[in-house]
Residue frames as a rotation matrix with the C-alpha (Angstrom) as fourth column:
UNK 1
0.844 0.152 0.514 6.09
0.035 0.941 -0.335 -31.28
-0.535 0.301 0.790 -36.34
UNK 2
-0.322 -0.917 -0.235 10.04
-0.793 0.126 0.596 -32.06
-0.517 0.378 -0.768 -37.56
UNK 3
0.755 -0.094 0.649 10.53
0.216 0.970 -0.110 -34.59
-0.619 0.223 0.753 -40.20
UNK 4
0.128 -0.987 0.101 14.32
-0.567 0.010 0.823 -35.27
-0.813 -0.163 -0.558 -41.32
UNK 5
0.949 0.158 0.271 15.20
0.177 0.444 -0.878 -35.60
-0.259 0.882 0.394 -44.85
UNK 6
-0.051 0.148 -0.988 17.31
-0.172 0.973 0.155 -37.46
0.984 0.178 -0.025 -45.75
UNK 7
0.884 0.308 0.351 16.64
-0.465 0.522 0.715 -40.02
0.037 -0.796 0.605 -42.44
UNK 8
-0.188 -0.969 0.162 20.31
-0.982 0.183 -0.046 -40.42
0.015 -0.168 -0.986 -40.42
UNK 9
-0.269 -0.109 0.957 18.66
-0.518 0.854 -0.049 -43.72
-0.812 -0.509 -0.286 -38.47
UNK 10
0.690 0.600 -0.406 16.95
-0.391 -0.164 -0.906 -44.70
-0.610 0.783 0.122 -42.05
UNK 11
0.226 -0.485 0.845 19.97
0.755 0.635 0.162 -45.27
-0.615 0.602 0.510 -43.55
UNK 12
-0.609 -0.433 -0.665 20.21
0.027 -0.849 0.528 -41.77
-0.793 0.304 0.529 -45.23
UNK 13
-0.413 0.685 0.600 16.87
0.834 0.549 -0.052 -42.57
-0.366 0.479 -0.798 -47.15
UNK 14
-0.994 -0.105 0.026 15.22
0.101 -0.988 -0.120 -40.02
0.038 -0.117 0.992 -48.85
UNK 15
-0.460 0.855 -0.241 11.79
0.004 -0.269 -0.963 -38.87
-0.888 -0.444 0.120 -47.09
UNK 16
-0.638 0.379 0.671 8.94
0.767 0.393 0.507 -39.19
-0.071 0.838 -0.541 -49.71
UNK 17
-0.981 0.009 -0.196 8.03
0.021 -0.988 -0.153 -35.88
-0.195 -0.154 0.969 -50.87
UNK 18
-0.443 0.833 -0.332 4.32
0.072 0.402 0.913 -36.90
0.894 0.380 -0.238 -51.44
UNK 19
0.301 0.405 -0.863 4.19
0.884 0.220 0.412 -37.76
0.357 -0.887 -0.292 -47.82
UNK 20
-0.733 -0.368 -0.573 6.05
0.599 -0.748 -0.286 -34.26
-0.323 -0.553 0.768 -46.43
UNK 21
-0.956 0.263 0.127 3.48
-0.244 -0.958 0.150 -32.37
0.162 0.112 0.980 -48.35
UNK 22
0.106 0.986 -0.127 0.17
0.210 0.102 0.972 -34.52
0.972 -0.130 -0.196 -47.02
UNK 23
-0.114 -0.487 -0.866 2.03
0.890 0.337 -0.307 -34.31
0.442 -0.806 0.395 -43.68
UNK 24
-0.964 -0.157 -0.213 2.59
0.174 -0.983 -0.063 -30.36
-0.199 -0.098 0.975 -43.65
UNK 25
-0.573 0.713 0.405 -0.75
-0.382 -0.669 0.638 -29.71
0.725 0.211 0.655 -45.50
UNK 26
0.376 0.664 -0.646 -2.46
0.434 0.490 0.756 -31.85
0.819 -0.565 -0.104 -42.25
UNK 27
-0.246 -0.381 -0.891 -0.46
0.969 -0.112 -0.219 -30.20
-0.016 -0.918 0.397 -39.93
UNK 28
-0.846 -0.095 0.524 -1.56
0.367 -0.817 0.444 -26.93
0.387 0.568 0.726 -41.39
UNK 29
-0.298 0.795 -0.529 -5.06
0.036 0.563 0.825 -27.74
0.954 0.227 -0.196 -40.59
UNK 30
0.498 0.369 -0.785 -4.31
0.778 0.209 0.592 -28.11
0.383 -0.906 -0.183 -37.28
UNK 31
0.905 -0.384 0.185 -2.49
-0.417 -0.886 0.201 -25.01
0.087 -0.259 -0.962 -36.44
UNK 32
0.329 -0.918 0.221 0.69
0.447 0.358 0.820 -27.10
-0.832 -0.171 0.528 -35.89
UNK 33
0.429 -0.761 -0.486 4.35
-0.868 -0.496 0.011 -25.54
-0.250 0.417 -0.874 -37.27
UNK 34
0.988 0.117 0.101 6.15
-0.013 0.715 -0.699 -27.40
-0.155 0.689 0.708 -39.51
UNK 35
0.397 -0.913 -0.090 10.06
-0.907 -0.406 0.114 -27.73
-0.141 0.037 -0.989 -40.07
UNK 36
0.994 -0.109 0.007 12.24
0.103 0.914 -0.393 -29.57
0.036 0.391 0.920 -41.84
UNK 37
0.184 -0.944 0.275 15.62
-0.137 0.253 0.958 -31.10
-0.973 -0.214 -0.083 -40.20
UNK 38
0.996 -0.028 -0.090 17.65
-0.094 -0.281 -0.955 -30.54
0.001 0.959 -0.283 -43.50
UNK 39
0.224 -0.954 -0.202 21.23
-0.559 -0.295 0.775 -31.11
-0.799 -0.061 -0.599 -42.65
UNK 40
-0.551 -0.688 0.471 21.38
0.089 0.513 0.854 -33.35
-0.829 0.513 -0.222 -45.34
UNK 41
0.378 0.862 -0.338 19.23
-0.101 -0.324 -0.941 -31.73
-0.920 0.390 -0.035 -47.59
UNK 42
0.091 -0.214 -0.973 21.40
-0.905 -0.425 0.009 -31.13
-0.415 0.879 -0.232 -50.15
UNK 43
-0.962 -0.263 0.066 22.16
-0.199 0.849 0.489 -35.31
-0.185 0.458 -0.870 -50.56
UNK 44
-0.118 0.895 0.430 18.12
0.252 0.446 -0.859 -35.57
-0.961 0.007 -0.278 -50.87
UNK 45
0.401 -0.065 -0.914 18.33
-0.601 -0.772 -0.209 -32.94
-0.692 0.633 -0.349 -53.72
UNK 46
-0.347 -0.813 -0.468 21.17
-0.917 0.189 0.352 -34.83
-0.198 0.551 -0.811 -55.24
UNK 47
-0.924 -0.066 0.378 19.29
-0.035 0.996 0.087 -38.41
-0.382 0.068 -0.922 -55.04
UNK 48
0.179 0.981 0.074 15.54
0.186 0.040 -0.982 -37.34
-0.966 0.190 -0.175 -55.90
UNK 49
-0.578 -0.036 0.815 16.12
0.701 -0.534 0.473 -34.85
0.419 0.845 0.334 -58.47
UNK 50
0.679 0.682 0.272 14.25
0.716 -0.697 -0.039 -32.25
0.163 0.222 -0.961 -56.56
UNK 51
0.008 -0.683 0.730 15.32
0.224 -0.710 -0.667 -29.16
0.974 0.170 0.147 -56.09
UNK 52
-0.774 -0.386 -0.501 16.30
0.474 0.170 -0.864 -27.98
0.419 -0.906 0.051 -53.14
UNK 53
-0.846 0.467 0.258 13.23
-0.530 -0.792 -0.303 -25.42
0.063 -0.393 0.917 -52.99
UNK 54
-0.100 0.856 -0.507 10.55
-0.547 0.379 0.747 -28.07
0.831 0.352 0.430 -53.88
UNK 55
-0.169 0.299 -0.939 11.42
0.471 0.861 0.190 -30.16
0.866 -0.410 -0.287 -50.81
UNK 56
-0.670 0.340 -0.660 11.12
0.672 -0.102 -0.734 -27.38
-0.317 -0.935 -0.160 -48.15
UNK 57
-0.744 0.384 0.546 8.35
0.163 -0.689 0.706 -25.89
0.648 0.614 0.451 -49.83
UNK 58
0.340 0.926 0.161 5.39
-0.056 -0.151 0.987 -27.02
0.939 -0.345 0.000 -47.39
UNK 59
-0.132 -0.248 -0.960 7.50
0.913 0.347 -0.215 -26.52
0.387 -0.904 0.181 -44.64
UNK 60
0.799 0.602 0.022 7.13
0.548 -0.742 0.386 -23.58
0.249 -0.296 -0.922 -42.56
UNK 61
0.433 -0.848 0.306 10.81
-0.686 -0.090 0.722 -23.68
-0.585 -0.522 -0.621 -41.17
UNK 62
0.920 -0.327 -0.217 13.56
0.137 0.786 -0.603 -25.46
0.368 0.525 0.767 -42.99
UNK 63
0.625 -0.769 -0.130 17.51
-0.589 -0.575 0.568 -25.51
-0.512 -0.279 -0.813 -42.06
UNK 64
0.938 -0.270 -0.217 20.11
0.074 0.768 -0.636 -26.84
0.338 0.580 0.741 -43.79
UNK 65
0.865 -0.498 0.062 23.62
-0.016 0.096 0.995 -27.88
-0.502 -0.862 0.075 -43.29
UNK 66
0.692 -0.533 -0.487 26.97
-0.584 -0.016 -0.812 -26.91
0.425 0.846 -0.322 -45.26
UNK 67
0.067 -0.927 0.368 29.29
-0.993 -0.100 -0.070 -28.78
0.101 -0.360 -0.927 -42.74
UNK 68
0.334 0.100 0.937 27.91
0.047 0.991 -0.122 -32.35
-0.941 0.085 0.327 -43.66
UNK 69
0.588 0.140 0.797 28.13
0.461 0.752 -0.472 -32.97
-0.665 0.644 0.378 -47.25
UNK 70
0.866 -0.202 0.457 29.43
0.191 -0.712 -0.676 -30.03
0.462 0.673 -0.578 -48.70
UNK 71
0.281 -0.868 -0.409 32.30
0.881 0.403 -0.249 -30.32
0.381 -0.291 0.878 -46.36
UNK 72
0.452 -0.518 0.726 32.41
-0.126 -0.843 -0.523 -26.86
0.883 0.144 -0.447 -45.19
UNK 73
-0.794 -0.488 0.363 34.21
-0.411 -0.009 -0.911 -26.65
0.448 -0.873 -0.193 -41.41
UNK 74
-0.731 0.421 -0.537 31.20
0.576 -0.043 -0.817 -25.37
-0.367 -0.906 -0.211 -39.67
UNK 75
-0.849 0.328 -0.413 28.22
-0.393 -0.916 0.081 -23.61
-0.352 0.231 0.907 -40.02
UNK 76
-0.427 0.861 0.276 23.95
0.875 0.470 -0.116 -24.20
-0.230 0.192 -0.954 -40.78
UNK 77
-0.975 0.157 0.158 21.46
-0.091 -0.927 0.364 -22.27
0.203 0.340 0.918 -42.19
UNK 78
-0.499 0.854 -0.147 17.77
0.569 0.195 -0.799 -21.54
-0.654 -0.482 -0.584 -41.32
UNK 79
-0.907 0.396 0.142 15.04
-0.097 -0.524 0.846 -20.38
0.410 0.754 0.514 -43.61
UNK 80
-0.527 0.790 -0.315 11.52
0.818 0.370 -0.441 -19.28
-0.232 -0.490 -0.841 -42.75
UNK 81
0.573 0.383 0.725 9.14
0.629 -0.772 -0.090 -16.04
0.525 0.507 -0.683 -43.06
UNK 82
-0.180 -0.716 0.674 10.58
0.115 -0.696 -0.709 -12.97
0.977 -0.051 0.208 -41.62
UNK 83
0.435 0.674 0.598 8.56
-0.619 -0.259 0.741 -12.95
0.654 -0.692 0.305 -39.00
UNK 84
0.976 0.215 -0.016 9.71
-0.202 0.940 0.275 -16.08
0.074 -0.265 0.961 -37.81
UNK 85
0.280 -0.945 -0.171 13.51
0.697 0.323 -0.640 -15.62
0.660 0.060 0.749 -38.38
UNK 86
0.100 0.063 0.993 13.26
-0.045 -0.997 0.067 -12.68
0.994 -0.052 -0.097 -36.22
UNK 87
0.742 0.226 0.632 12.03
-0.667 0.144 0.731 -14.56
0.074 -0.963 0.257 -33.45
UNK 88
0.884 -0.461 -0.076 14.71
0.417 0.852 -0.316 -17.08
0.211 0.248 0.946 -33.87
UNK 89
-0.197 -0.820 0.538 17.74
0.155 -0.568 -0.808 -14.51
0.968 -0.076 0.239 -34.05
UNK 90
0.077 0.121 0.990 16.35
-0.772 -0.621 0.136 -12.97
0.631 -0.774 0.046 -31.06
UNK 91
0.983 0.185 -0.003 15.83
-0.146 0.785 0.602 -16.60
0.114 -0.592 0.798 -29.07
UNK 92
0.696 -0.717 0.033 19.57
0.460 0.410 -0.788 -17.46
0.551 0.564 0.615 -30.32
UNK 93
-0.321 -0.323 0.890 20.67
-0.301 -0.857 -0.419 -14.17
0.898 -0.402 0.177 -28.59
UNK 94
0.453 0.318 0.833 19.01
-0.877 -0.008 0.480 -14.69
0.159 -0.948 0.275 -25.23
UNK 95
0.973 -0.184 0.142 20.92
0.103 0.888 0.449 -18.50
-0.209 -0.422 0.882 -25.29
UNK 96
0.366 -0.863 -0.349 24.16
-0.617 -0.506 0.604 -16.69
-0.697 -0.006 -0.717 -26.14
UNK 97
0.360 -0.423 0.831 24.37
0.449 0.860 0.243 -17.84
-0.818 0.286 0.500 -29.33
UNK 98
0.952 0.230 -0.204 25.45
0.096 -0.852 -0.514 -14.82
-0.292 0.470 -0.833 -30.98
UNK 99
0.362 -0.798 0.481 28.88
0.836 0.507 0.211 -15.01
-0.413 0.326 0.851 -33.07
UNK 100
0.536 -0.281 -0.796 31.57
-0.340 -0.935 0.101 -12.05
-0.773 0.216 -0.596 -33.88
UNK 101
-0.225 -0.729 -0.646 34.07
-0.872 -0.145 0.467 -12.07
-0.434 0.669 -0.603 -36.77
UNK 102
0.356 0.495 0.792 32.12
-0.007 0.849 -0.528 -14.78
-0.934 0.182 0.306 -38.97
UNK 103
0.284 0.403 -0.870 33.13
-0.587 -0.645 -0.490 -13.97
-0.759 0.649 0.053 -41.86
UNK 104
-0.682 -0.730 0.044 35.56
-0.718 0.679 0.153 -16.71
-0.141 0.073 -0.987 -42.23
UNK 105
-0.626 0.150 0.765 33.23
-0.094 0.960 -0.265 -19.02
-0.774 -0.238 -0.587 -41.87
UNK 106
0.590 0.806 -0.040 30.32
0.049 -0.086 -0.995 -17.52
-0.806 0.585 -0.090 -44.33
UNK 107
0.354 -0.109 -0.929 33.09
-0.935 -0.023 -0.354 -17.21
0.018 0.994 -0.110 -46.92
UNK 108
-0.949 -0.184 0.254 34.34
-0.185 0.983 0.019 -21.30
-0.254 -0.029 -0.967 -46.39
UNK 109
-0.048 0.987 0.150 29.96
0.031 0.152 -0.988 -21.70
-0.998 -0.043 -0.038 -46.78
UNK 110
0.050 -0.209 -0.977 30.48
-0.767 -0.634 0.096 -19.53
-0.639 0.745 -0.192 -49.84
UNK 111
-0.196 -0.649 -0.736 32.48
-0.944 -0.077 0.320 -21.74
-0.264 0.757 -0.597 -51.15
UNK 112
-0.835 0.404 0.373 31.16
0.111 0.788 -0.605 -25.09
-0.538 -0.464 -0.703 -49.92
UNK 113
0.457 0.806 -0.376 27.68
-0.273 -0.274 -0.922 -23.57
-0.846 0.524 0.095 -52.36
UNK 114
0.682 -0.019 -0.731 29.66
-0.522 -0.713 -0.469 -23.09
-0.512 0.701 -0.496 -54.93
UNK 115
-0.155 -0.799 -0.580 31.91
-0.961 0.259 -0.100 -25.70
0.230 0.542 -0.808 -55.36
UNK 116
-0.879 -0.427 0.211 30.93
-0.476 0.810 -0.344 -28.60
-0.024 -0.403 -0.915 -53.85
UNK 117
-0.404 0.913 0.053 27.19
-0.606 -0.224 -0.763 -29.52
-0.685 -0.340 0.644 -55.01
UNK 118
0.560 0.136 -0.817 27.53
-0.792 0.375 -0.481 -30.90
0.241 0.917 0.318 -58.23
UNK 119
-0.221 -0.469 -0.855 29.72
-0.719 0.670 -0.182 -33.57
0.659 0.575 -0.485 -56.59
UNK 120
-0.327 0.322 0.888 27.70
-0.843 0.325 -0.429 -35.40
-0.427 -0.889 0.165 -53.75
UNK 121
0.769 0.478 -0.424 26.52
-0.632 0.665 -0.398 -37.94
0.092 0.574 0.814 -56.52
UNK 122
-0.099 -0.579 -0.809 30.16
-0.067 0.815 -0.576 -39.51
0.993 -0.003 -0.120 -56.18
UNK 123
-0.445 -0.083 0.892 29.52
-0.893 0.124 -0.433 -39.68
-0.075 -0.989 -0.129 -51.94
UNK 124
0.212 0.806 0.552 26.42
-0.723 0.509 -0.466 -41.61
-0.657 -0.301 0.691 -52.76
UNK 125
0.833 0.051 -0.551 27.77
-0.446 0.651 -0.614 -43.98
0.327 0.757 0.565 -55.36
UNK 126
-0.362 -0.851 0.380 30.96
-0.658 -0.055 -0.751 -44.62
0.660 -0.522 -0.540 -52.76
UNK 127
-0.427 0.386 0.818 28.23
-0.846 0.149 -0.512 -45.61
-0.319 -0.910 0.264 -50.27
UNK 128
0.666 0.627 -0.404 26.44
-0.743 0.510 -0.433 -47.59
-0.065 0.588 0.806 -53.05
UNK 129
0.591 -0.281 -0.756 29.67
-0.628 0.429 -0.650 -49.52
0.507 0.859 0.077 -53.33
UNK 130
-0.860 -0.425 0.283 30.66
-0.410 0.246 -0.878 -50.27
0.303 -0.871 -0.386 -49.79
UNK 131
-0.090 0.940 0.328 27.12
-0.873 0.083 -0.480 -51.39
-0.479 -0.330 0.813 -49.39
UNK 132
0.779 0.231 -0.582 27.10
-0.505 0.782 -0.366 -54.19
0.370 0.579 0.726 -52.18
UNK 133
-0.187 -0.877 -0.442 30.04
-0.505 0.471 -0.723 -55.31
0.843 0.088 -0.531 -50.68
UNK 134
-0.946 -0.060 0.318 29.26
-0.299 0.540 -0.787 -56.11
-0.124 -0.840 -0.528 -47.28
UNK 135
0.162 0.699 0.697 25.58
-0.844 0.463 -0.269 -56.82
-0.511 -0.545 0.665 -47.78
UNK 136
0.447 0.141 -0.883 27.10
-0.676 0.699 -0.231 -60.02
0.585 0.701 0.408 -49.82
UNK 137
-0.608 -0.524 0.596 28.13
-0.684 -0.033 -0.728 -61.07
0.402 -0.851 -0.339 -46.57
UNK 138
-0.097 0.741 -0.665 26.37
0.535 0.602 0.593 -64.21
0.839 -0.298 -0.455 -44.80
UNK 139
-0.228 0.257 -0.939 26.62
0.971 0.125 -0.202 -62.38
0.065 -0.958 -0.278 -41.45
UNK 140
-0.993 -0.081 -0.090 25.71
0.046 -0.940 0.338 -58.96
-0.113 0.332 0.937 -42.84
UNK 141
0.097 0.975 0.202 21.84
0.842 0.028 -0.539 -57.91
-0.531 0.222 -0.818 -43.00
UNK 142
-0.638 -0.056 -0.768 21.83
-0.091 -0.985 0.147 -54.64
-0.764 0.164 0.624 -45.07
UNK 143
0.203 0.955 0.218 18.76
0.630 0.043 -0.775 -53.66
-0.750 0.295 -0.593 -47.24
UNK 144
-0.823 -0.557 0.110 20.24
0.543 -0.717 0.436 -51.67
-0.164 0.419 0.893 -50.30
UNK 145
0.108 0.842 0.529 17.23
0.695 -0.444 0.566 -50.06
0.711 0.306 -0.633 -51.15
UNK 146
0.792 0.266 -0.549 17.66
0.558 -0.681 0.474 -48.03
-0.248 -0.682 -0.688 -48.18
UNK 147
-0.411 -0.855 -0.316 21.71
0.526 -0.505 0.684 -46.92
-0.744 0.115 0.658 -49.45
UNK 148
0.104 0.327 0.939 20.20
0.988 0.076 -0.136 -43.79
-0.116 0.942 -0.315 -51.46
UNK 149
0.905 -0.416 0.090 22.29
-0.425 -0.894 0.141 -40.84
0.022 -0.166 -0.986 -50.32
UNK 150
0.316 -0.903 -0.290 25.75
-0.343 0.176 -0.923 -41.34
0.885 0.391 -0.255 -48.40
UNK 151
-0.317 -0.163 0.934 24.98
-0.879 0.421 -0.225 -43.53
-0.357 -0.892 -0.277 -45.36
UNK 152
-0.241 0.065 -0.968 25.42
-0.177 0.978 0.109 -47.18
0.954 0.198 -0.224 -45.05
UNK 153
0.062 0.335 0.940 23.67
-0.997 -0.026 0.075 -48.69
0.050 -0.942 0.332 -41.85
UNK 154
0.038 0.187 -0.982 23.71
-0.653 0.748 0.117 -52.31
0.756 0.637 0.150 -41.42
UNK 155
0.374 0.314 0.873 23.40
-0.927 0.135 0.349 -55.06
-0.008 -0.940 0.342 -39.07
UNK 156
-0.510 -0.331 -0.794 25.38
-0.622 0.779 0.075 -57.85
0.594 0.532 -0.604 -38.02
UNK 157
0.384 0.843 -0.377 23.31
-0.555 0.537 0.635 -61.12
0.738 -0.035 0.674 -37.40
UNK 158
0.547 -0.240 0.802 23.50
-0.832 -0.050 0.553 -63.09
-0.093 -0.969 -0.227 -34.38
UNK 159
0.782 -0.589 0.205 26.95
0.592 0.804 0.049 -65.53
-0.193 0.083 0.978 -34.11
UNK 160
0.536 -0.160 0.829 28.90
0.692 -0.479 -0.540 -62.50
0.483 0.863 -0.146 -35.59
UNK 161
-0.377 -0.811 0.448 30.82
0.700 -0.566 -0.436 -60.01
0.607 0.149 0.780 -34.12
UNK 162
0.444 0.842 -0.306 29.02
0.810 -0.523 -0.265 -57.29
-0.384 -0.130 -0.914 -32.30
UNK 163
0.742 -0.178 0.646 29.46
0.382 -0.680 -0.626 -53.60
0.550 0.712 -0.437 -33.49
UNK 164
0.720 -0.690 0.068 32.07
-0.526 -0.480 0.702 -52.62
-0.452 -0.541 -0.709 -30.93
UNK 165
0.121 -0.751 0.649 34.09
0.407 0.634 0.658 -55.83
-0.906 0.184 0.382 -31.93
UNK 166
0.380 -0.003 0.925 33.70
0.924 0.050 -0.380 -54.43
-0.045 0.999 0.021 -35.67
UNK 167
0.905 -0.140 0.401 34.46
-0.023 -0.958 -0.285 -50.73
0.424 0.249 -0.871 -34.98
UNK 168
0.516 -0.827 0.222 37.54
-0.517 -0.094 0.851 -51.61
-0.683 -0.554 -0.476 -33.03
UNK 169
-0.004 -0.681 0.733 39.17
0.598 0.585 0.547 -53.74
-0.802 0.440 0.404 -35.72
UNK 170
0.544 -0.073 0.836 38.11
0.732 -0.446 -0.515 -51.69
0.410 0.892 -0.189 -38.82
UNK 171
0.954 -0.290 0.080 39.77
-0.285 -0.956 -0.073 -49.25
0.098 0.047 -0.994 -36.95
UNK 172
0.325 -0.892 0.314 43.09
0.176 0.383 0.907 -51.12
-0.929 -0.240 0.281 -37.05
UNK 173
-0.285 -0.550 0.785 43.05
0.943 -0.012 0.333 -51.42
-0.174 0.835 0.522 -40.61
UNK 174
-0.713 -0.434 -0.550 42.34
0.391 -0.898 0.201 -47.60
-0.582 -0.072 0.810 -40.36
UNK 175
-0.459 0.887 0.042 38.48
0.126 0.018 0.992 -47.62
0.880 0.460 -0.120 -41.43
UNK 176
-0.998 0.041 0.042 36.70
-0.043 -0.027 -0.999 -45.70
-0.040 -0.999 0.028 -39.09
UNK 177
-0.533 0.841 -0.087 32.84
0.298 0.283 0.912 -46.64
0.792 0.460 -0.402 -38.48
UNK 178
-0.419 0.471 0.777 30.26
-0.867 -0.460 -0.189 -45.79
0.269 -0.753 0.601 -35.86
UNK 179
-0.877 0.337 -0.343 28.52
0.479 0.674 -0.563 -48.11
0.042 -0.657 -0.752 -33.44
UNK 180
-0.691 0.687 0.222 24.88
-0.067 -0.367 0.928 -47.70
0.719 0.627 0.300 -34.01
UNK 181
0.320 0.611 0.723 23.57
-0.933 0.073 0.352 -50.13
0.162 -0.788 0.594 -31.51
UNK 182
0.293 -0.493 0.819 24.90
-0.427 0.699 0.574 -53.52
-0.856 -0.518 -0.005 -30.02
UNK 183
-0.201 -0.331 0.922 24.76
0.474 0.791 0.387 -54.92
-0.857 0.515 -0.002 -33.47
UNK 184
0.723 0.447 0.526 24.16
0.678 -0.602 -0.421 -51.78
0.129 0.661 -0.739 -36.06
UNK 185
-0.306 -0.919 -0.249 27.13
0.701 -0.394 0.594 -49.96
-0.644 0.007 0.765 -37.71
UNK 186
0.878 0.278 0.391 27.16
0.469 -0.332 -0.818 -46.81
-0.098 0.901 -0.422 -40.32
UNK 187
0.050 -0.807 0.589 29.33
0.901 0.291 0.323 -45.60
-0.432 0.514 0.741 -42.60
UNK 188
0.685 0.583 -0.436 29.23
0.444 -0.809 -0.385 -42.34
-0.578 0.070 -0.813 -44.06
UNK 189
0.053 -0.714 0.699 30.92
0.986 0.147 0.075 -41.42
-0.156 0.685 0.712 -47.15
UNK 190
0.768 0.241 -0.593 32.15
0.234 -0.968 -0.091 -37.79
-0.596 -0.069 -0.800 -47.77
UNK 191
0.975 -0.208 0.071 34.27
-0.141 -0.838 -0.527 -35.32
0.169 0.504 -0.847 -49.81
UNK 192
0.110 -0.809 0.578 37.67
-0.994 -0.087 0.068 -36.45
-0.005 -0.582 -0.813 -48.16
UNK 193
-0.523 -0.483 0.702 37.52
-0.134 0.860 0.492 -40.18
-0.842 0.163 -0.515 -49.43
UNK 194
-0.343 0.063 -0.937 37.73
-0.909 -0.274 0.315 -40.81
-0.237 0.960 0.152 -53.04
UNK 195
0.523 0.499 -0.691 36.50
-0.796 0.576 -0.186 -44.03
0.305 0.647 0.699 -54.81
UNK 196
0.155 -0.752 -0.641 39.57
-0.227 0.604 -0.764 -45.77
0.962 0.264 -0.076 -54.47
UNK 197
-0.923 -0.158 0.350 39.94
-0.374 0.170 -0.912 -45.28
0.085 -0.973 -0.216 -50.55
UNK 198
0.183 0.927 0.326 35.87
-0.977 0.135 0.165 -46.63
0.108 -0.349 0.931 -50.38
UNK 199
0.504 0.149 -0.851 36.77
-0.437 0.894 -0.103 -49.68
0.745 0.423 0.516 -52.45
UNK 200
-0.527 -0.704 -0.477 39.91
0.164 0.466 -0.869 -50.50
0.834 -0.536 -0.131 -49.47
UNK 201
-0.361 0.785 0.503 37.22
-0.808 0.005 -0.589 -49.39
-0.465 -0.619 0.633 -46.86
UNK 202
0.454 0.764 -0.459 34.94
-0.858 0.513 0.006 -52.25
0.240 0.391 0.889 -48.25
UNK 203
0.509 -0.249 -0.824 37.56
-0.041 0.949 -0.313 -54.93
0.860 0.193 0.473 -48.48
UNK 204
-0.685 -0.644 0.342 38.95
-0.335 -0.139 -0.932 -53.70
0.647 -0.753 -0.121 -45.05
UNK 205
-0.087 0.872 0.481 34.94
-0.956 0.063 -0.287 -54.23
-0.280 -0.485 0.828 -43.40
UNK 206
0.633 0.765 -0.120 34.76
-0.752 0.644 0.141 -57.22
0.185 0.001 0.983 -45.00
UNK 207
0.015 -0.752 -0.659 37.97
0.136 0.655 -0.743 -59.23
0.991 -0.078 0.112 -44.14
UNK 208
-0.886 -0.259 0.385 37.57
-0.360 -0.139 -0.922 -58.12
0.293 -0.956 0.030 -40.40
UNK 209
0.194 0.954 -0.229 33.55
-0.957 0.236 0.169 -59.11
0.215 0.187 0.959 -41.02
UNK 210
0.552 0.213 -0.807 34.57
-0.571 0.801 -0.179 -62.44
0.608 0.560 0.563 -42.19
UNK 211
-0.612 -0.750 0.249 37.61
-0.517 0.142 -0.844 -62.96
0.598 -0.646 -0.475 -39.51
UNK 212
0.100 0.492 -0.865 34.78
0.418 0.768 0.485 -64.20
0.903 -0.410 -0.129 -37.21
């Protein structure tokens, strides 16, 4: 049983830790393994207040990711009993996923821990502010309640644009977005745009929005 905190399609919501631990303690019950898709743990961490141990506590498996928020290159991490990480290494190996001269990468991780944790609160207040912008939009559905990390999903309404037409112009004015589905974009705010570049992201989405 996987459940994915924060939630990409969601909107970057964070999972209700109430529900992961009736979830896990019912899968338990039934003999069923547990694991939590963490790549964005650390923005759940950063928007709940828990800690990072409290939310994969009733998991059995957890993994997390340093190469989303924390900006390192590359690189994830898995946690679990020993038993379990054993078998893992060993699976990993047999799918040739064994890796030589890492060190580079675990000391870019390193640093990514260590430097970059305490500031994911300005991703999600970026996102918080490109969100109020377009969901004042007549042709804009977006649900802020859901902006409560550092993804912005939204949806444009029918007469509007579709999301290809919208990712192909924001990328003129050099705002790049994702095509969700025919009519569902996201955004995703990271380490590598500052406040000031969100706010011209915002007023770039909406003047190509509003273009018609």
């Amino acid at each position: 049983m996987t459940v994915e905190n924060t939630h990409n399609r969601g909107g970057g919501v964070v999972f209700p830790q109430r529900e992961a631990i009736a979830i896990c303690a019912a899968a338990r019950e039934l003999g069923i393994g547990t694991y939590l898709d963490g790549a964005r743990l650390f923005n759940a961490a950063a928007a709940s207040g828990h800690s990072l141990a409290q939310l994969a506590a009733p998991f059995d498996v957890a993994s997390v990711a340093l190469s989303k928020g924390l900006g390192c290159p590359v690189g994830s991490l898995v946690a679990g009993s020993k038993e379990t990480i054993a078998r893992a290494v060993r699976a990993r190996r047999m799918f040739g996923g064994a890796m030589r001269q890492s060190g580079i990468l675990a000391a870019a991780g390193l640093y990514a821990l260590d430097h970059n944790l305490g500031r994911l609160a300005e991703d999600h207040a970026n996102a918080r502010l490109i969100a109020e912008r377009l969901a004042g939009l007549n042709s804009v559905e977006l649900d802020l309640a859901t902006v409560q990390s550092n993804i912005v999903i939204f949806q444009m309404q029918a007469g509007a644009p579709d999301a290809a037409a919208i990712v192909a112009r924001a990328k003129e004015e050099g705002v790049l977005v994702s095509a969700f589905a025919a009519r569902t974009l996201r955004a995703v705010t990271h380490l590598d745009v500052s406040e000031p570049d969100c706010r011209r992201a915002a007023e770039a989405l909406a003047r190509v929005i509003q273009r018609g």
